[in-house]
C-alpha positions, 0 to 999 in steps of 0.5 A, a space after each residue: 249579185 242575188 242582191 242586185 238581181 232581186 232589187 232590179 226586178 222588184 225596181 221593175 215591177 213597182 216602177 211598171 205598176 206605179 207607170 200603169 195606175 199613172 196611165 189610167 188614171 190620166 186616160 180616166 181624166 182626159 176621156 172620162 172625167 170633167 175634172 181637170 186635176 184627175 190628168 194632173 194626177 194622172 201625170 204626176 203619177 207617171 213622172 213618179 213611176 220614172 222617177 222611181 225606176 230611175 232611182 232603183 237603176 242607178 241604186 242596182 248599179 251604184 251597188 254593183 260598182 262597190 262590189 267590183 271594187 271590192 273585188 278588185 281591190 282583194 285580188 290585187 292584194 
């Protein structure tokens, strides 16, 4: 369980800095850059800050199935 605690917050942390850097970056191109390609950046950076939190929420709770199972499985043995 100390396992799947400490991959959550690490998975939170990363993903709420990663969606931060992604959203300045995106402010920087749409009110201060002429350059188009900085709010492309900008958004993709935001979609990869999702797609990681979403990767590391479903690792946290694939994890915590196969321990239930494993627990299950030694109790009713």
């Amino acid at each position: 369980m100390e396992s799947n605690v400490k991959m959550f917050h690490a998975t939170k942390y990363v993903g709420a800095t990663v969606l931060t850097i992604g959203i300045a970056i995106f402010l920087y191109g749409a009110f201060v850059s002429e350059y188009s390609t900085m709010m492309g950046i900008g958004i993709g950076t935001v979609m990869g800050a999702v797609f990681t939190f979403l990767i590391g929420m479903f690792l946290v709770a694939s994890e915590e199935m196969i321990n239930n199972s494993r627990k299950c499985k030694k109790e009713s043995a």
